[in-house]
C-alpha positions as CSV (number, residue, x, y, z in Angstrom):
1,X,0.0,0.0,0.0
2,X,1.7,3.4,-0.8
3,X,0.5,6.3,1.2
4,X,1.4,9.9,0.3
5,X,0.7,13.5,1.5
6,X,2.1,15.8,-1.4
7,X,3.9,18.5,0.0
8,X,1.3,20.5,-1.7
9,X,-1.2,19.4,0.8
10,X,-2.0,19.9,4.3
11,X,0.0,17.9,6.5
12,X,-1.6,18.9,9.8
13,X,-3.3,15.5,9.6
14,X,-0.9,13.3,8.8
15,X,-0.7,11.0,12.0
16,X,-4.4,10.3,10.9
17,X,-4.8,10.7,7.5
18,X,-3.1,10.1,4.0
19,X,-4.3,12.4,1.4
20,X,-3.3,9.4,-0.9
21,X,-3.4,5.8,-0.8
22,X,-2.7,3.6,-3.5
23,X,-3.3,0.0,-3.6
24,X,-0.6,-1.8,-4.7
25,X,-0.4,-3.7,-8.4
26,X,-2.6,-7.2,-8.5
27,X,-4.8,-6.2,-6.0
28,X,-8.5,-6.4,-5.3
29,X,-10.8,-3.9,-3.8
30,X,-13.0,-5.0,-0.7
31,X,-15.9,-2.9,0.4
32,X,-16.5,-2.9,4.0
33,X,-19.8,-1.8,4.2
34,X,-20.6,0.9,6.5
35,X,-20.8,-0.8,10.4
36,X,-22.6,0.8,12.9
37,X,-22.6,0.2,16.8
38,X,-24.6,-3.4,16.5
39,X,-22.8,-6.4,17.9
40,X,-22.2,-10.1,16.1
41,X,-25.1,-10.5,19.1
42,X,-27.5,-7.9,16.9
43,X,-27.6,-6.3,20.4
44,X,-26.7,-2.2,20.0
45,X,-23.8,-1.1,21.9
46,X,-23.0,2.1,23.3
47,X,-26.9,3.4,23.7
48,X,-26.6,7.1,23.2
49,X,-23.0,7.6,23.8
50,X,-20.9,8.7,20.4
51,X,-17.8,7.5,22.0
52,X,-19.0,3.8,22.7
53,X,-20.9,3.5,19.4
54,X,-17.9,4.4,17.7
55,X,-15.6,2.1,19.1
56,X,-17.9,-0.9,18.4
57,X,-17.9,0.3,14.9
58,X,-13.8,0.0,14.8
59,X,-14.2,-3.4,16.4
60,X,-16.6,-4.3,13.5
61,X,-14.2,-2.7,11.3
62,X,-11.1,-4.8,12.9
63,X,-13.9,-8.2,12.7
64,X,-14.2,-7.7,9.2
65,X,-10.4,-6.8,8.2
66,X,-9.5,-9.9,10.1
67,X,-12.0,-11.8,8.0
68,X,-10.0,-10.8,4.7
69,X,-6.8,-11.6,6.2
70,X,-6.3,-8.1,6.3
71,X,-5.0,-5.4,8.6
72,X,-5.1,-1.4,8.6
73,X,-2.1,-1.2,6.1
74,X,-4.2,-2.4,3.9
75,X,-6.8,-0.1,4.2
76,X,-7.3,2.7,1.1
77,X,-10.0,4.7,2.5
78,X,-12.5,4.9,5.7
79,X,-15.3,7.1,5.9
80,X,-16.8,8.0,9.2
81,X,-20.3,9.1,9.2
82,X,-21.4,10.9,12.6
83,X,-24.8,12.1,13.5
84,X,-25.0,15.5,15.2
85,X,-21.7,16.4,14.2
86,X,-20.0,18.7,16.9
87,X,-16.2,19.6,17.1
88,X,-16.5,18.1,20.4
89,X,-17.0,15.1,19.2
90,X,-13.9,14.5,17.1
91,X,-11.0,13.4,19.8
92,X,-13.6,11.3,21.2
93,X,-14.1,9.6,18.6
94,X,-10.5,9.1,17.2
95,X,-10.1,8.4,21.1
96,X,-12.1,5.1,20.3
97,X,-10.6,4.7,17.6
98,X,-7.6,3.8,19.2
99,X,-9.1,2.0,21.9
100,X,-9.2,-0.7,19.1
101,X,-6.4,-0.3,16.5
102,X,-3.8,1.0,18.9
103,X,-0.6,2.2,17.2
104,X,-2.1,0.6,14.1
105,X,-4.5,3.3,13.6
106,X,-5.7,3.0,9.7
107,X,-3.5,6.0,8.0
108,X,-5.5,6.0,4.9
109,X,-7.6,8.6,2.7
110,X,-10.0,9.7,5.4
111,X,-13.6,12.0,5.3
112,X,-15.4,12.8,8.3
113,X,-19.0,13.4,7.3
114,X,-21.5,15.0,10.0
115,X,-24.9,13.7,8.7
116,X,-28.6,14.3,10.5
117,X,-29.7,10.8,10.9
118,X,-28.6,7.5,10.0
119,X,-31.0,4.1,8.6
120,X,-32.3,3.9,12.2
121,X,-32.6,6.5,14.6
122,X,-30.4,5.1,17.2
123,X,-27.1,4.8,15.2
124,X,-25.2,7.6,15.7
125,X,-21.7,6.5,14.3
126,X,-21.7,4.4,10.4
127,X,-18.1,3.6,9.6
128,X,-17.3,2.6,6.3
129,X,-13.8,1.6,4.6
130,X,-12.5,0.1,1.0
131,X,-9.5,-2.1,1.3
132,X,-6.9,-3.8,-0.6
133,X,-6.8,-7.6,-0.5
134,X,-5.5,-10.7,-3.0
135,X,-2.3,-9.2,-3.9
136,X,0.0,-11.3,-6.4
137,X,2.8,-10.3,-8.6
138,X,4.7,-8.0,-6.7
139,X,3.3,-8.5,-3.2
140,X,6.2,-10.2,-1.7
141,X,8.6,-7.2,-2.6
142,X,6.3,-4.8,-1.4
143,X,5.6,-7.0,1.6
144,X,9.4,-7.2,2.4
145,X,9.5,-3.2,2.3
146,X,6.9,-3.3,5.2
147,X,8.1,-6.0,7.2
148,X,11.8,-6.2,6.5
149,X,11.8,-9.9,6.0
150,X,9.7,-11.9,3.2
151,X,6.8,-13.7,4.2
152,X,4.4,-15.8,2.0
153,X,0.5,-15.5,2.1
154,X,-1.8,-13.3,3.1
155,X,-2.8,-10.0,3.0
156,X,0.3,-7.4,2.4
């Protein structure tokens, strides 16, 4: 995966955000469609809370990254989708964030999208992301760049 923030862009974000991200050659695209704060239980987590809603979105996120044999490196794009958007709500939120991913936080090409209501009226956090899986050709180069030692299989 090859992340960039041209000079010519912002780089106040950077720790969060790339302004590019480029799947690598051989690749396929997964969707992740947009998770919201409902558990593998169907139960929702997090009631009214932003915070706890978006961190069970992540985990979802992390579920379903795990089940492509993928991680955040591979990630291209993640769009977070917040009802009653407030600039309060935004280290909260990345807060959760890292609750889940930790220092693996998913640098990728990022939009933040305050919205007035989601499919049901008690999701307040949707979190969708695009990511690059099935890579063959040059994947074990680029896989050594990343890790420093060649590995075979799975996700880069």
């Amino acid at each position: 995966m090859e992340k960039l923030n041209p000079v010519e862009l912002t780089q106040a974000f950077s720790h969060l955000i790339a302004q590019i991200a480029v799947g690598p050659p051989g690749a396929r695209l997964a969707a992740i469609s947009g998770q919201v704060a409902i558990d593998a239980s169907s139960a929702l987590v997090g009631g009214a809370d932003h915070a706890a809603q978006a961190r069970q979105c992540f985990t979802n996120i992390r579920a379903a990254l795990a089940a492509l044999n993928a991680s955040t490196h591979d990630m291209l794009q993640m769009r977070i989708h917040v009802v009653g958007h407030r600039p309060d709500l935004v280290p909260l939120i990345f807060a959760a964030g890292h609750d889940v991913f930790g220092e693996d936080w998913p640098v990728c090409a990022s939009t933040w999208i305050g919205v007035e209501t989601l499919a049901m009226p008690e999701w307040l956090v949707e979190i969708d992301a695009l990511v690059s899986v099935g890579c063959t050709g040059l994947c074990p180069v680029l896989r050594w760049r990343r890790l420093g030692r060649f590995e075979l299989g799975g996700a880069l």
